[in-house]
C-alpha positions, 0 to 999 in steps of 0.5 A: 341464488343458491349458496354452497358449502363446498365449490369445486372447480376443476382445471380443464386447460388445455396448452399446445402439444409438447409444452413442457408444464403439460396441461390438465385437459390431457391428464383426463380433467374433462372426464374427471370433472363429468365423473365427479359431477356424476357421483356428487349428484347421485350421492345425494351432494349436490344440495351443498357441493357445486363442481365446476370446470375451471381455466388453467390454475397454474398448477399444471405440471401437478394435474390433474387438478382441482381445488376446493373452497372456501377451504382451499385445498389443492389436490393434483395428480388426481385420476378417476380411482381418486373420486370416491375418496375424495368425495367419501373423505373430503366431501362427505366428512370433511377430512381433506385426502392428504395423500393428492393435497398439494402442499406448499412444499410441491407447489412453489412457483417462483 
């Protein structure tokens, strides 16, 4: 079995029409993952980086959303202007891009 260093997961949830926390899916996660998974894998990557679609990680009002572990780090609001800093910044040099984190602060669910 193959071990990763970094595993990407991707929230591709979809919620009804109106909801009022809003959903990935239609903030464009679907594409955002087949992009990442693209450039991942073209910037040579893919050896130590997994990306992988994901149910709802209950951070939907903050979508798009992803996360990536083993480090944990939450990134929303993310759209396809932020993959090459993503992965330039996070994947490749391991500097989390602070600017799309979700910090405890704005993310709270009570």
């Amino acid at each position: 079995m193959k071990h990763y260093d970094l595993h990407l997961f991707v929230c591709e949830n979809k919620r009804p029409n109106g909801h009022p926390r809003g959903c990935c899916a239609d903030k464009n996660s679907v594409a955002l993952r087949e992009l990442l998974k693209e450039k991942v894998k073209t910037s040579g990557l893919n050896i130590n980086v997994r990306v992988n679609s994901a149910g709802c990680l209950d951070a939907c009002e903050f979508g798009a959303v992803l996360v990536v572990y083993p480090e944990s780090i939450w990134y929303g609001g993310v759209t396809e202007a932020d993959i090459d800093d993503i992965i330039e910044s996070h994947l490749r040099n391991r500097q989390p891009v602070e600017r799309l984190m979700i910090s405890d602060k704005r993310y709270n669910k009570d």
